[in-house]
Z-matrix of the N, CA and C atoms (Angstrom, degrees):
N
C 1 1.454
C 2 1.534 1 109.18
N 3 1.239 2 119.28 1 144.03
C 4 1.615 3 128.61 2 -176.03
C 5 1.395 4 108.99 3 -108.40
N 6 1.081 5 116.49 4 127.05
C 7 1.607 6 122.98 5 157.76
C 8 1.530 7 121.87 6 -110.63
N 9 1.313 8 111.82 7 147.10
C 10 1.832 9 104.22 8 178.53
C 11 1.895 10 109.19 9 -67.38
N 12 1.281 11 95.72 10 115.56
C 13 1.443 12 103.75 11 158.30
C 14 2.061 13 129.56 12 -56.84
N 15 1.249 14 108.23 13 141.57
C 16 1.380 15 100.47 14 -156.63
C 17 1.839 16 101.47 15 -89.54
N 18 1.428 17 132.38 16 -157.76
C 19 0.984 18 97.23 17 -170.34
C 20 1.497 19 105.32 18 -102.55
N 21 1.408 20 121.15 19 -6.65
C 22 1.720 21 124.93 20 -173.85
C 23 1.945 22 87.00 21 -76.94
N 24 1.123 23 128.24 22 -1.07
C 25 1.217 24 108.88 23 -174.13
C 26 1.362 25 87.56 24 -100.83
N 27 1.420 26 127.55 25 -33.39
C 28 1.816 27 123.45 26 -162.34
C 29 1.624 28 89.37 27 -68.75
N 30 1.208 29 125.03 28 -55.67
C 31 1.116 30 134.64 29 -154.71
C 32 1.805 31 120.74 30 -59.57
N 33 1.854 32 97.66 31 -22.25
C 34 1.493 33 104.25 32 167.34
C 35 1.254 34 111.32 33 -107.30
N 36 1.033 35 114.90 34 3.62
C 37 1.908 36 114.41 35 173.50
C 38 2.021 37 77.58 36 -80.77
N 39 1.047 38 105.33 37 -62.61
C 40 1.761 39 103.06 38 -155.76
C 41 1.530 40 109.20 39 -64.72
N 42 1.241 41 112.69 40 -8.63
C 43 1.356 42 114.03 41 174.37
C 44 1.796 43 106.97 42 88.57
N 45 1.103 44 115.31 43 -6.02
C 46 1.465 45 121.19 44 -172.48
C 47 1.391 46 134.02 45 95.04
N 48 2.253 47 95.23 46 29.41
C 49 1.395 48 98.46 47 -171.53
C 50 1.838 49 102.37 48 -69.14
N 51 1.223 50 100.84 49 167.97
C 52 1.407 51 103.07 50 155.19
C 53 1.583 52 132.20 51 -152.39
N 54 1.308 53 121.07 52 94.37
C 55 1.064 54 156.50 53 -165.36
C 56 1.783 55 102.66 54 -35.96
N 57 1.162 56 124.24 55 -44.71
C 58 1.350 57 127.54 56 162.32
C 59 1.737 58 126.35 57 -49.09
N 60 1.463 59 84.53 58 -67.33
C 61 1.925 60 88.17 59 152.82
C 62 1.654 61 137.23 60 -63.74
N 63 1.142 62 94.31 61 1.40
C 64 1.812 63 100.22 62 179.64
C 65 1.515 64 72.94 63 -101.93
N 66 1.292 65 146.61 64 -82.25
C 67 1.315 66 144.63 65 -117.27
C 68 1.949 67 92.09 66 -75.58
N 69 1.313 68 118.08 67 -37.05
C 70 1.346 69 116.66 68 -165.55
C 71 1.680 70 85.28 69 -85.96
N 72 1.019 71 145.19 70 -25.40
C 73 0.907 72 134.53 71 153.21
C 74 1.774 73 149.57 72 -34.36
N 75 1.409 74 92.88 73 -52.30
C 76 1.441 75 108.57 74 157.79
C 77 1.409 76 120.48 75 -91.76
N 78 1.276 77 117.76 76 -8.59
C 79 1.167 78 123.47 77 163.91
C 80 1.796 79 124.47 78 -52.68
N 81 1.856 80 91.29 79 -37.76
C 82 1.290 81 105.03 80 -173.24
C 83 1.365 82 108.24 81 -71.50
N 84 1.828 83 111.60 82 -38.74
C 85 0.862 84 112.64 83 -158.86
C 86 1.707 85 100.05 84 -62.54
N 87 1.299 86 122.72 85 -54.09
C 88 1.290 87 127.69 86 -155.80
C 89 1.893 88 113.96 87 -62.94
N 90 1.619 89 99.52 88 -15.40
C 91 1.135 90 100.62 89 154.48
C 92 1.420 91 132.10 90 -66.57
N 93 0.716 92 124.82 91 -42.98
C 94 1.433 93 144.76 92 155.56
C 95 1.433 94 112.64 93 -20.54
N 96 1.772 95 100.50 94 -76.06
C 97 1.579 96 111.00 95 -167.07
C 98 1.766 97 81.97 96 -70.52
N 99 1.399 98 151.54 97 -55.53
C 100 1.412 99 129.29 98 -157.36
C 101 1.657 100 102.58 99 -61.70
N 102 1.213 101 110.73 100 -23.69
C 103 1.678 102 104.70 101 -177.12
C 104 1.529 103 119.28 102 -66.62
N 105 1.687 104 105.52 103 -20.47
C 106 1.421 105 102.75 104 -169.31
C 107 1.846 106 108.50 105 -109.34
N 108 1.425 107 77.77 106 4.98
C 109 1.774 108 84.64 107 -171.06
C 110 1.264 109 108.30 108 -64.00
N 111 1.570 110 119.61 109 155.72
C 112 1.297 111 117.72 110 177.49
C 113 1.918 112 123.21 111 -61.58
N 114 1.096 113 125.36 112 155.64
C 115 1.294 114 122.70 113 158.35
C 116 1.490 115 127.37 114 -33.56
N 117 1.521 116 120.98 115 -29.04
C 118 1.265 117 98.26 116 -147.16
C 119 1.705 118 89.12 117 -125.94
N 120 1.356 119 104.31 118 17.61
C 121 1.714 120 111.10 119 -171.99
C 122 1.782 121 87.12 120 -67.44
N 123 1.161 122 113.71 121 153.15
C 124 1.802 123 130.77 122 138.56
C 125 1.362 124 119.33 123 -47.19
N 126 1.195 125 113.54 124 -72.46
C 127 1.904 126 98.60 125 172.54
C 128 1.140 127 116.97 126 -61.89
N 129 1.420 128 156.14 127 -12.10
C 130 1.273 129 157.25 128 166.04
C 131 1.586 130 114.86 129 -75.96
N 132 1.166 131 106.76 130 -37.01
C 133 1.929 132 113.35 131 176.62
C 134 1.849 133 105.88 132 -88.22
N 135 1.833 134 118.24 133 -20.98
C 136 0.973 135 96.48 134 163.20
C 137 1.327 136 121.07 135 -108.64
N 138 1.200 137 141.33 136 16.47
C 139 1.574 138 157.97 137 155.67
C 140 1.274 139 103.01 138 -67.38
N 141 1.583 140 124.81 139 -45.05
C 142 1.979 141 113.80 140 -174.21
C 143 1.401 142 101.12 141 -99.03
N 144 1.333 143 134.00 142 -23.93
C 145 1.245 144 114.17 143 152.83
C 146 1.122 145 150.93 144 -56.15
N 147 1.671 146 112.00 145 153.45
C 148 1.525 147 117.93 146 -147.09
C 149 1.484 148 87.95 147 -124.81
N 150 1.451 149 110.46 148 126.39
C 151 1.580 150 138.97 149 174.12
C 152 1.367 151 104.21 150 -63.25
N 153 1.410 152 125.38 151 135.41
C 154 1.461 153 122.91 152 163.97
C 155 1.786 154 110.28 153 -108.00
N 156 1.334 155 88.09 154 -174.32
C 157 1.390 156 110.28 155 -159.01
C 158 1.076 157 115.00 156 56.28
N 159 1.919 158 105.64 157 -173.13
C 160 1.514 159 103.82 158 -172.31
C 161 1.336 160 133.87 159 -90.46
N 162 1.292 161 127.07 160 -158.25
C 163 1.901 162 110.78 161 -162.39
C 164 1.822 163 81.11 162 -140.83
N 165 1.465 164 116.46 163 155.55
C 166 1.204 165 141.85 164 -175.16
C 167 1.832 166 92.98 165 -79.65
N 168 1.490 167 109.67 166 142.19
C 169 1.139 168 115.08 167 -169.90
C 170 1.681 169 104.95 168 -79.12
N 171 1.218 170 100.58 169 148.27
C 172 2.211 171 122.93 170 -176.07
C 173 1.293 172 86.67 171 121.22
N 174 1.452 173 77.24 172 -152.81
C 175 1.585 174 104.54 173 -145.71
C 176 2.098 175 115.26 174 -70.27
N 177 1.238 176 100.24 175 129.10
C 178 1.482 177 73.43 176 -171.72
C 179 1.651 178 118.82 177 -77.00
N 180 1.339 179 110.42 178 154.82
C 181 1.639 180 118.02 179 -170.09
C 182 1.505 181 115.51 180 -54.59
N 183 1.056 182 165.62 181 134.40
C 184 0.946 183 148.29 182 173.73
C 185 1.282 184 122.50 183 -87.88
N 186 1.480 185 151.07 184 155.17
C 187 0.850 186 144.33 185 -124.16
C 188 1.730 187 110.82 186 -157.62
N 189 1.310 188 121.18 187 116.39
C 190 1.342 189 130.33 188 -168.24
C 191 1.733 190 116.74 189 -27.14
N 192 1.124 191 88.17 190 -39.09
C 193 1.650 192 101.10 191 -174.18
C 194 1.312 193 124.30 192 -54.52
N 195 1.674 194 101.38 193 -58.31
C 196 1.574 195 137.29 194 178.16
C 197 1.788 196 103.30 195 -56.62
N 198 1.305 197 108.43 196 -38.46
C 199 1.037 198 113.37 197 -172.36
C 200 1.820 199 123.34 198 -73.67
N 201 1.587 200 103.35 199 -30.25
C 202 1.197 201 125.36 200 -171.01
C 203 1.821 202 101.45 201 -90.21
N 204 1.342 203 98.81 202 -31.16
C 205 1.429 204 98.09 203 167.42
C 206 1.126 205 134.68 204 -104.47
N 207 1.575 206 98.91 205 18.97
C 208 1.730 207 113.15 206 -177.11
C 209 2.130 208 91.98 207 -93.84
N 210 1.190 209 97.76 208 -45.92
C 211 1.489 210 108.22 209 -174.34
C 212 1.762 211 107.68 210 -66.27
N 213 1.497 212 110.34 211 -22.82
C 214 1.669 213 95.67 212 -178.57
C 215 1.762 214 96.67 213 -99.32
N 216 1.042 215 140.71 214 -4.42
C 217 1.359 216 131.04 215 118.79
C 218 1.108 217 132.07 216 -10.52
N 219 1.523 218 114.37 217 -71.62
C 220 1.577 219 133.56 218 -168.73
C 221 1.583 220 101.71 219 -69.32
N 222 1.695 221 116.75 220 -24.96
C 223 1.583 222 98.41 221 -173.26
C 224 1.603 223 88.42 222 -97.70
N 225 1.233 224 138.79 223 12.41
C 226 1.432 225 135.89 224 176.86
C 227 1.869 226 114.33 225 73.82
N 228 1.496 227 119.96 226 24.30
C 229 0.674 228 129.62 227 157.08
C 230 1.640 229 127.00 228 -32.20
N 231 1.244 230 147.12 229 115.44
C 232 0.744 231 145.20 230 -131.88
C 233 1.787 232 113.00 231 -153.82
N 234 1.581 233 120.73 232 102.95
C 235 1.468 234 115.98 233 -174.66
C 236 1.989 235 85.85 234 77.09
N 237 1.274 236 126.40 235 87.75
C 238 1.541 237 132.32 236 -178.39
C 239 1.332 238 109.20 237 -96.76
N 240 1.466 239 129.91 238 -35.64
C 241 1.011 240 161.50 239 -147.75
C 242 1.703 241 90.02 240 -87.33
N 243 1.124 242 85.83 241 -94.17
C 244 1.671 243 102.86 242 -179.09
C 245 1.026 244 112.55 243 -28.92
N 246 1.546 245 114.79 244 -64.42
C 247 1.706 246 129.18 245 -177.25
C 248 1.590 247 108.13 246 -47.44
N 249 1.213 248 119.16 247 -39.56
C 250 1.404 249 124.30 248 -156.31
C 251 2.038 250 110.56 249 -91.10
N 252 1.517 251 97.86 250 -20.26
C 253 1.368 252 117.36 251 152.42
C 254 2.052 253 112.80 252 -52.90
N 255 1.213 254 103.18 253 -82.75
C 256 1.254 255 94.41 254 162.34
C 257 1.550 256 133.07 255 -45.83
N 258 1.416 257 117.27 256 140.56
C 259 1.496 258 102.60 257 -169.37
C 260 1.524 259 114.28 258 -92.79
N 261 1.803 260 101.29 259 -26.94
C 262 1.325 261 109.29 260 -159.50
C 263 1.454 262 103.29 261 -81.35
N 264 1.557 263 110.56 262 -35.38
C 265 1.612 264 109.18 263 165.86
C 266 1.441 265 131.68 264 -80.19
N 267 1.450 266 130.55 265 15.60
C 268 1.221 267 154.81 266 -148.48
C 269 1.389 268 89.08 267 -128.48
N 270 2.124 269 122.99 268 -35.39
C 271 1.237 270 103.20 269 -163.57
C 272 1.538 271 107.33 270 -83.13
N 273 1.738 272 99.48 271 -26.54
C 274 1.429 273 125.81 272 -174.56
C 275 2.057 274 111.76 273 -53.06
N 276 1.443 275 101.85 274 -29.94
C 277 1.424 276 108.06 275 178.01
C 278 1.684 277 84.01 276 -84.47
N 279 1.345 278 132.53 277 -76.77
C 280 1.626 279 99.49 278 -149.63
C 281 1.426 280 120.27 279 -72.87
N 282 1.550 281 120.61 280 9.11
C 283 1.242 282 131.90 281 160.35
C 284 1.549 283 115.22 282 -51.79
N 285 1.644 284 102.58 283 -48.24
C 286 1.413 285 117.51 284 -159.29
C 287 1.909 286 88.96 285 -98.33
N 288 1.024 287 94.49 286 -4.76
C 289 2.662 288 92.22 287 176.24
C 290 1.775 289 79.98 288 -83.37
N 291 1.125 290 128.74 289 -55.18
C 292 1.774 291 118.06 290 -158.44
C 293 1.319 292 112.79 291 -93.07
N 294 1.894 293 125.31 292 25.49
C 295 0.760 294 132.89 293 151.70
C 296 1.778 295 129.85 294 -108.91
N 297 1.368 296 82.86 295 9.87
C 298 1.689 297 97.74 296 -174.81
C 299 1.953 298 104.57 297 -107.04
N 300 1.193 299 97.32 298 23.04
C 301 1.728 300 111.32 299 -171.74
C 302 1.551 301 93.30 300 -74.25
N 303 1.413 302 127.56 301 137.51
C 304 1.402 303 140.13 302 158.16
C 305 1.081 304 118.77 303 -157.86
N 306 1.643 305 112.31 304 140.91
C 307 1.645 306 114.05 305 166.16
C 308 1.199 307 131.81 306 -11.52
């Protein structure tokens, strides 16, 4: 017979991965590689571009970007831009995103 496991039980079967922090994780990373990408790439001209006209009324969609830079916020990241120019200090921030992993 099966019963639902709670989550301190998921969490020691998994050893204490956490799937949120990997994802904000590579999130960071990919900021990074779009920061250093060249000018004239396709994903780089459509990632800083800005959509015109108007938007259907609610909530507005949120948007990969906002999202990736809402989370290097949250670790207090600081000068992202810059940092993410450099590679070796760019690695040092997502070193310190997959050290902020907890239950």
């Amino acid at each position: 017979m099966w019963r639902i496991r709670t989550n301190k039980e998921m969490r020691e079967l998994c050893k204490d991965l956490d799937i949120v922090a990997d994802i904000k994780r590579k999130r960071s990373e990919c900021i990074g590689h779009l920061v250093r990408m060249d000018q004239g790439r396709a994903f780089k001209k459509v990632s800083e571009s800005k959509s015109e006209g108007s938007r259907r009324r609610g909530r507005p969609i949120l948007r990969w970007l906002e999202d990736a830079e809402k989370d290097l916020r949250e670790m207090k990241v600081k000068r992202r831009r810059q940092k993410a120019v450099d590679r070796e200090e760019w690695v040092s921030v997502i070193k310190a995103a997959k050290a902020l992993r907890g239950p």
